[in-house]
N, C-alpha and C positions, 0 to 999 in steps of 0.2 A: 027317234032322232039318230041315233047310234048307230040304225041300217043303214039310214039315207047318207051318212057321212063314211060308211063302208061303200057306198055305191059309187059315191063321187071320188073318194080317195080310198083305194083298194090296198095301198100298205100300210094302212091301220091294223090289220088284219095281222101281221107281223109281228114276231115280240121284241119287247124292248129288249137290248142289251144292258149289263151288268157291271162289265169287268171296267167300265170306264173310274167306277167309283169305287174301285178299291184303292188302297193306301200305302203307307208304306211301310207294313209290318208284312204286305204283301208280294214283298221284291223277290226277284229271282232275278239269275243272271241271264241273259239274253239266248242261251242255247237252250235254256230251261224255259224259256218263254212258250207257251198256247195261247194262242187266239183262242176269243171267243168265238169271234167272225172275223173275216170268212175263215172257213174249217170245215172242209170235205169230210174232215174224221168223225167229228162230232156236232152235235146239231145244239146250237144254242137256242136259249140260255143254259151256260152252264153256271154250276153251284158256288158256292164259296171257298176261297183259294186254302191254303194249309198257311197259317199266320209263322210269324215268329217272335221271340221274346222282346229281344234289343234292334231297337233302329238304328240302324246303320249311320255314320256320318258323310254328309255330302262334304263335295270337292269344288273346288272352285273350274269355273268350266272354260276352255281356252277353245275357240275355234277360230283364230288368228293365224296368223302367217311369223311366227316365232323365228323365221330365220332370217329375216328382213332388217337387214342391222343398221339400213335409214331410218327407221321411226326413230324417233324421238319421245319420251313418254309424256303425257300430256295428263295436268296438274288439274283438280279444279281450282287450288287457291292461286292467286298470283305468288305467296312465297313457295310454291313449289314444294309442299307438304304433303299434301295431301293427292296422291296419284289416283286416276281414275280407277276405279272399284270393279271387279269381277261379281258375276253371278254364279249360282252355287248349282251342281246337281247331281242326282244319285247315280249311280251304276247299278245299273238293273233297270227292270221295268215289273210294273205290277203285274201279279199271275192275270190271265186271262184278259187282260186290255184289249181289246181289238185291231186288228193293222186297217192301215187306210181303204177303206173299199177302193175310192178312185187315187189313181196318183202313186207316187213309191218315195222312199227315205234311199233307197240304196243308188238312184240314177242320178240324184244331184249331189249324193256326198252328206247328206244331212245323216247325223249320228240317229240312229235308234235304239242305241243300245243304256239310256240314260233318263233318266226323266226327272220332271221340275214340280216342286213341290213352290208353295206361297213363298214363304220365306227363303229359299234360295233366289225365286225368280227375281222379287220385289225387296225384301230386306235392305241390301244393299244401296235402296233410293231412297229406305225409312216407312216400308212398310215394318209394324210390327212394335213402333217406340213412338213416344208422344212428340206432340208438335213443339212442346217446352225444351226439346232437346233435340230438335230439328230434323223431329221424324212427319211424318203424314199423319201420324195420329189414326190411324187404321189397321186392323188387324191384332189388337190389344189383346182383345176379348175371343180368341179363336186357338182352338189346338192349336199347341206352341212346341213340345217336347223334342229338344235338342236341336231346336231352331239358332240359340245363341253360336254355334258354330259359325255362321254368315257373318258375323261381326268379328270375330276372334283376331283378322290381320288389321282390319281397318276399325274396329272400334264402330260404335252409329253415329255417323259422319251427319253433322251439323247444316241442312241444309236448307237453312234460312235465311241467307246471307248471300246463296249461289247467284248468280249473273251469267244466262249459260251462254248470252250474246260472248260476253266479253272470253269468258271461258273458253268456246267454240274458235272465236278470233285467234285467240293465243296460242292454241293445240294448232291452226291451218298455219299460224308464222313460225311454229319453230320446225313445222316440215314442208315448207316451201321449196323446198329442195328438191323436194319428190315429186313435183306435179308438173306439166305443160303447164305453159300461159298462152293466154289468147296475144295474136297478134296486135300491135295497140290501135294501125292505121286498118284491118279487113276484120278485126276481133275473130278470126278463125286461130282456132289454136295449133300451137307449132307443135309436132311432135319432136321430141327428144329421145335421143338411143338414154334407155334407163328409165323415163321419169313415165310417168301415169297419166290416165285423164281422170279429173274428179266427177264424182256423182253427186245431185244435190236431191234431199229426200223433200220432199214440198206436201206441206198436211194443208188442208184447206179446213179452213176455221169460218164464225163469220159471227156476226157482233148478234148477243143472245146468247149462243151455247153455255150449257149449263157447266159451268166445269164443277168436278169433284177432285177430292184426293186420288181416287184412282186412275180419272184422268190426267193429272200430274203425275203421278209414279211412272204411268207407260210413257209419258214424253222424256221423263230423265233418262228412262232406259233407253230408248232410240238415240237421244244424243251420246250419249252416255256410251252406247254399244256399237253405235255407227260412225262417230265422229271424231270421241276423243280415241277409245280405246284403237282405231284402225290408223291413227295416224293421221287423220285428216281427209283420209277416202273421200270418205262421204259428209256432207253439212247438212244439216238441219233446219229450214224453214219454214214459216207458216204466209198464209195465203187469207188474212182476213179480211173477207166478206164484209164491207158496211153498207148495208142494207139502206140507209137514209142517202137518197141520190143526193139531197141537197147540200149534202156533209162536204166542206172546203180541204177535201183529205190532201191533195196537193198545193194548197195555198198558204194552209195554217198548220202551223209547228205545237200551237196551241190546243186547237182542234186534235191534231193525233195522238197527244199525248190523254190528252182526257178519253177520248175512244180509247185509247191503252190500257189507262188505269180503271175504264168501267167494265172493259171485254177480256182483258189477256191480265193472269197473273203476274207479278211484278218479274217474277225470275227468266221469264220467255219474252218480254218486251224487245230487247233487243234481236232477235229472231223474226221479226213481223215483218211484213209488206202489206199494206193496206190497198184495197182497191173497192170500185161501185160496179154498178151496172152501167152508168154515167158515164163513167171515166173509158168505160170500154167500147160507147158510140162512138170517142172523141177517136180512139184506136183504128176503129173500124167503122168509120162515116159513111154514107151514100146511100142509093137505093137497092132492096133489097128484093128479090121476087117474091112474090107469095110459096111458101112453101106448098110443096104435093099434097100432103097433108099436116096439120098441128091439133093433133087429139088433145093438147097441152093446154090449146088457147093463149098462151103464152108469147110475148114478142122477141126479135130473133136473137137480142142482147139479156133475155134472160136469165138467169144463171143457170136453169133447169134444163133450159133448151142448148147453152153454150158454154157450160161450165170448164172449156177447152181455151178458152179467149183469154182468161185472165193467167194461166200458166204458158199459154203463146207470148204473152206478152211478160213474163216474167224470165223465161229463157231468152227472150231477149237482151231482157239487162243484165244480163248473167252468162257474157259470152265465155268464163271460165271454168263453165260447166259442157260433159258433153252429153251426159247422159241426164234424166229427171225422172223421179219415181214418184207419181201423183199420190196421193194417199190419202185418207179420212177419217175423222178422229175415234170413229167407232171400231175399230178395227184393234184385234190384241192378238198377239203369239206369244206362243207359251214359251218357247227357248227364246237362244239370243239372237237378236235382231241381226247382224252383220252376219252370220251363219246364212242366214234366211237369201237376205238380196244379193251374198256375193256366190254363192255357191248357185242360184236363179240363174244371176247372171253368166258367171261361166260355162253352165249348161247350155241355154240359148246360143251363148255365142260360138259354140260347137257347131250346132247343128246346121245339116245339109239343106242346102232350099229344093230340091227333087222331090214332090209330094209336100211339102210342107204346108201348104193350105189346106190340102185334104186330111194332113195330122191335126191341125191346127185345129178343126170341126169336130172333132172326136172324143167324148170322154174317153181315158185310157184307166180302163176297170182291168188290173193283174190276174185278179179272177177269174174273167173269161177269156181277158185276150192271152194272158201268160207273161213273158216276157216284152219288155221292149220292143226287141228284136220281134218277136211275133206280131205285135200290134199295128208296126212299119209294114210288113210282109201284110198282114192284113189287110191293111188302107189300101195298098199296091194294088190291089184283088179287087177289093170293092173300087176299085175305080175303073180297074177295065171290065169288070163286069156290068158298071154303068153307062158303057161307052161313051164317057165325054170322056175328053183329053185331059190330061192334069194342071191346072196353073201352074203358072209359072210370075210371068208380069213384065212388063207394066202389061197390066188387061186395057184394051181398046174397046172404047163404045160409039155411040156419033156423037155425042157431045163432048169428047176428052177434050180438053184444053192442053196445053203444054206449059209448065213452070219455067223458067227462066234456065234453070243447068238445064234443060231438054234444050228449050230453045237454042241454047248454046254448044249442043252437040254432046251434051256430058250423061251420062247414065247412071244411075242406081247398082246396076249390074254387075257383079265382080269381075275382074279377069280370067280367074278359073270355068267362068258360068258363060261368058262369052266365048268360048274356045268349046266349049263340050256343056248344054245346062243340064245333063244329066247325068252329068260327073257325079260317084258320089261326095268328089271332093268341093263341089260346087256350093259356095256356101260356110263353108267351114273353117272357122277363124273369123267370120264377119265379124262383126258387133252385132246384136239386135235391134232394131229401130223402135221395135215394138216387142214388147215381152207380158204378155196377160196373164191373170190367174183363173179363167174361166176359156170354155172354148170360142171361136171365132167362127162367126156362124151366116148362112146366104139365112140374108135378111125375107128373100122373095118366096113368098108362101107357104112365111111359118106363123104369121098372125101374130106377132109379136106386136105390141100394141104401138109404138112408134117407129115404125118399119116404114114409113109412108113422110119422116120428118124430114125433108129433106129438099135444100132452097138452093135456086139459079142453075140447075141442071137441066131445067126444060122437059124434056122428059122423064122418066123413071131409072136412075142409074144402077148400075149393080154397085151392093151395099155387101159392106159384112159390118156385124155386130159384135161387141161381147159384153155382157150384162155386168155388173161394177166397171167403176174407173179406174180400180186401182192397179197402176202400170205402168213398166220403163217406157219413157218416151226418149229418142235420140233428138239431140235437138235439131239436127238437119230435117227431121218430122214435123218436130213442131214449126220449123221453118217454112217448110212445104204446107201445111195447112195453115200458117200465118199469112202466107199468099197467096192461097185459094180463095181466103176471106176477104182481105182487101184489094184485091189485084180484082180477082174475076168474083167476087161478092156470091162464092159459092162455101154451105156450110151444111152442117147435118147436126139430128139429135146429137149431146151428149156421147153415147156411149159408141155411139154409130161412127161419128168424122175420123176417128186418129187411124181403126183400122180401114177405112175405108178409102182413106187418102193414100195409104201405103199401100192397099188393093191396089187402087188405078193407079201407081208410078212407081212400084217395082220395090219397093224398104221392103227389109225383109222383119217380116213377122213372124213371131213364136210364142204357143199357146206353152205353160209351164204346168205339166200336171203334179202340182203341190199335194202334198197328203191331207185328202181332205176324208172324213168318215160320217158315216152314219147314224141313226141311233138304235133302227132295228136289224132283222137278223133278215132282211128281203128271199126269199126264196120261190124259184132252185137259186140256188147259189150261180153269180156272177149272171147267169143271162139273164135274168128276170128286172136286176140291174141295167144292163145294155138295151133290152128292150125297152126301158123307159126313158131312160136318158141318152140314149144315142138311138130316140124313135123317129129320129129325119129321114130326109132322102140318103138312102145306100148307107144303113147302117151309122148316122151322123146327129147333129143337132140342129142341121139345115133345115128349111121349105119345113113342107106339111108333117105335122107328127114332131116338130120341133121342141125339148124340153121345155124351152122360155114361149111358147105358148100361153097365154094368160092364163086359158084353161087346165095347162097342164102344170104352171109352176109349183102348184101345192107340192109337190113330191120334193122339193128343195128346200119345205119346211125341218123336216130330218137329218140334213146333213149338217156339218161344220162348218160353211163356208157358202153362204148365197145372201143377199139384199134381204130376203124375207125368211129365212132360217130361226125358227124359234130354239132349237137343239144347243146352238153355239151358245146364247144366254143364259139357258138354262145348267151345261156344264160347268161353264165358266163361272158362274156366282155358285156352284157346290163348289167346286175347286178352290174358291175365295174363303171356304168355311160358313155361308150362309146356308140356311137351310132353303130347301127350294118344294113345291108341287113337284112332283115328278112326271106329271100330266098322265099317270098311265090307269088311271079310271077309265069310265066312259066315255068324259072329256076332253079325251086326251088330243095333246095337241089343238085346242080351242081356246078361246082369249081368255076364258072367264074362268081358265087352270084345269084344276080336279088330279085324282091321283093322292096320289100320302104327302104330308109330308116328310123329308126327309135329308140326313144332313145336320150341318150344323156340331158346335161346340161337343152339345151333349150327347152326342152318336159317335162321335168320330173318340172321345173319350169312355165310352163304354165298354165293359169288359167283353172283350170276343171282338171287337171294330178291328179292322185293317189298320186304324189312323187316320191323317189327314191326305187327301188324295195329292199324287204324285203321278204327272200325263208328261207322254212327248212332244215333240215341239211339233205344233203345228198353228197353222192361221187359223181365227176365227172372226166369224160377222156376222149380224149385228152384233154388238152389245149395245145396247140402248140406255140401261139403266145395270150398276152392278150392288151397292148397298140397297137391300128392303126399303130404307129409309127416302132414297132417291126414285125407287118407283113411280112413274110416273102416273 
């Protein structure tokens, strides 16, 4: 069995990596830092780091804009006692940690020289104290030594009582000041010399999910890090799914309030938007074509098929927003959240549109391509050596239809990109319309299994994809595909429409290569990497040889960040202090475990242990299940 799962998945073969799970007796300062991987020098795994006596104390971690002297500081209580709470983290990083195979910390800004241990990250929400004193009641029972530092300014803040509706309300009025408002008679927002546009985070929920404590702690922290602490930036939404069409969600007061109290914890009540599948005919009535293909079986109000419909229509009533970051509840990072989407964000909105679809397609592996600057120089290459032209946009096919600002003469296009579109200043200062965390990929002849989903275009359109949904949408985007659907009753799978709309009418897109890693040591180092995951057309994740291949996704079991990645769960629940299979038996990497196990209270307290582990910030996906006891 072991051969035949070496034949079909060939980086099995690879060894696990080590230095993820060391702690924090393991710190070193960041000039003092080796990788394990990648490391030209030395061939991992490497050994066990040099320990030290005393743990260090963590710092409270600021990745804010400190000299902004409109904010205003935002309370959880109404008497303005209790100020919004920092999270804690070390200086240094564990010996031998790994750097991100794909992706970088140094292009967006994001610190690497720091890392987060449990109770820095979570403490602060009330991981680590019982629910009798208004903590989560989680993380009791788990290496703790000099964890109480987390609490020292603020004490374990009571939060049993929080209202993050109301709380959230309060922090956006006392900085009101800072923000554009929507127009009241066109709801387009006015810009103001000084003032901001806001961003709204939207989690999609849906009646059934299983909440835990630890999906509560990540929600305090997102509002918590995104909304109060930045001044009102950003707000916090959820997006609940009720599943019962017959449910009177717009009629009865009564009704929602019961779905409230049997679906969403009391404290995020106020945060909700309810919606059906129902409710979204009524948005989007009429006749609809049969789609090219529906591997799904599924009809076109789906949620599976059109889970774009209900945040179209949510930016809608939300014309004081300009930007929307889709999200979903599985989803966890290890640093702080507002670090994460503002620094995303300012990068994005840097970059040039000149090749940017063909960057866009590209994992960017540091290891093989080098620099940045190299990997752009790269793309450049591989595109004239495949002799097609480079996008640019709006792309023309024979079925384009025209949106309303076209019809009206108006253009997508900047003014820099109309005068010269191969300026490299062409593009730069945009906003991003679209901002992903995976690449953006030609749907046509990669087998990607709903490649073919795709209604009222008549023919076969050119598609780009990117696998997860989680992503900035501008809402002149989600405008533009609010129109496609009702106007010209054209739409696409899920993950397919947002970039695909921005394909055919020029929004500019931007793939974000986030630091995402591994779990083995792939070798040769960096190409054997790029040969799999950028095994598309001309070196990409396009057409045939496509990563997201059905046949080929296994390889995105091992990373940190994909839809079906077992790697991110299994980190993340050592990181928590549970003990885990380490899958690296013969098993390895298969449902039914195998490997040691390893982890847990009584290792990480053992003489010779590192401690309890302390990672950098990055995203991870799935978590499915994080307590043993939750296992599903």
């Amino acid at each position: 069995m072991w051969d035949e799962d070496i034949k079909k998945m060939p980086w099995l073969r690879f060894p696990h990596l080590n230095g993820y799970f060391h702690g924090l007796k393991a710190l070193v300062k960041k000039s003092e830092h080796i990788a394990e991987y990648p490391n030209p020098a030395q061939k991992a795994p490497l050994g066990e780091p040099p320990l030290k006596q005393e743990i260090p104390k963590p710092k409270p971690y600021n990745p804010y804009n400190t000299s902004d002297s409109s904010i205003k500081t935002c309370y959880l209580d109404d008497e303005e006692k209790i100020p919004a709470p920092s999270i804690y983290a070390y200086e240094g990083v564990p010996q031998y940690m790994p750097d991100p195979t794909f992706g970088s910390y140094s292009m967006f800004g994001f610190r690497d020289d720091v890392c987060f241990d449990r109770f820095g990250r979570y403490g602060p929400y009330g991981f680590g104290y019982d629910i009798k004193d208004g903590g989560a009641g989680v993380g009791l029972n788990t290496e703790s030594s000099g964890s109480e530092a987390v609490w020292k300014e603020t004490g374990q803040i009571d939060y049993g009582r929080i209202d993050w509706g109301d709380v959230q309300e309060r922090c956006v009025t006392a900085n009101k000041h800072r923000f554009t408002e929507p127009d009241p008679e066109t709801e387009v927002l006015k810009p103001e010399e000084g003032k901001k546009n806001r961003i709204a985070v939207v989690l999609r929920l849906y009646t059934g999910f299983k909440w835990t404590q630890f999906s509560v702690l990540n929600l305090r922290a997102m509002i918590n890090e995104l909304a109060l602490k930045s001044g009102g930036d950003y707000n916090v939404h959820f997006l609940l799914h009720v599943k019962d069409n017959d449910s009177p969600i717009w009629s009865d007061d009564l009704t929602v309030q019961q779905l409230l109290d049997a679906h969403v914890p009391p404290e995020f009540h106020g945060l909700v938007t309810l919606w059906s599948e129902a409710q979204m005919k009524l948005f989007y009535p009429g006749k609809f074509e049969e789609p090219i293909g529906n591997p799904s079986k599924k009809e076109i109000h789906d949620v599976y098929r059109s889970a774009h419909m209900p945040l179209q229509v949510f930016a809608l009533q939300h014309p004081e927003y300009e930007h929307f970051w889709n999200w979903e509840m599985d989803m966890r990072y290890m640093g702080n959240w507002y670090e994460l989407f503002d620094r995303l964000g300012v990068w994005a909105d840097r970059q040039p549109r000149p090749f940017l679809w063909e960057r866009n397609s590209r994992y960017y592996i540091p290891a093989h391509h080098g620099s940045w600057e190299n990997f752009t120089t790269a793309v450049e290459q591989y595109t004239a050596d495949s002799g097609e032209a480079p996008v640019f946009g709006p792309v023309e096919f024979p079925e384009t239809k025209q949106l309303r600002f076209e019809q009206h003469g108006k253009s997508i296009i900047p003014t820099p990109c109309a005068n010269d579109k191969n300026s490299p200043q062409c593009g730069v200062g945009e906003a991003a319309d679209l901002i992903t965390l995976n690449p953006i990929f030609d749907v046509h002849g990669s087998a990607w299994v709903f490649s073919n989903d795709a209604t009222g275009y008549g023919k076969t359109p050119p598609r780009r994809c990117v696998i997860i949904t989680a992503s900035r949408l501008s809402r002149r985007l989600l405008m533009a595909m609010h129109e496609e659907i009702w106007r010209h009753h054209r739409t696409m799978w899920t993950e397919m429409f947002p970039s695909s709309v921005a394909f055919h009418h020029g929004f500019k897109a931007v793939y974000a290569p986030h630091p995402t890693f591994l779990d083995r040591a792939w070798d040769p180092l960096g190409s054997s990497v790029d040969k799999i995951f950028n095994g598309g057309r001309d070196h990409s994740t396009s057409a045939v040889g496509s990563p997201f291949d059905l046949r080929n996704e296994h390889n995105h079991r091992g990373t940190s960040w994909y839809y079906n990645s077992e790697f991110s769960g299994l980190l993340w629940r050592r990181w928590l202090g549970f003990s885990q299979l380490d899958g690296r038996g013969r098993n390895g990497h298969r449902k039914e475990g195998g490997g040691k196990l390893r982890g847990g209270k009584a290792e990480e307290e053992a003489e010779g242990s590192s401690g309890r582990m302390c990672l950098r910030s990055f995203l991870m996906h799935p978590i499915k299940w994080e307590s043993p006891e939750d296992k599903p």
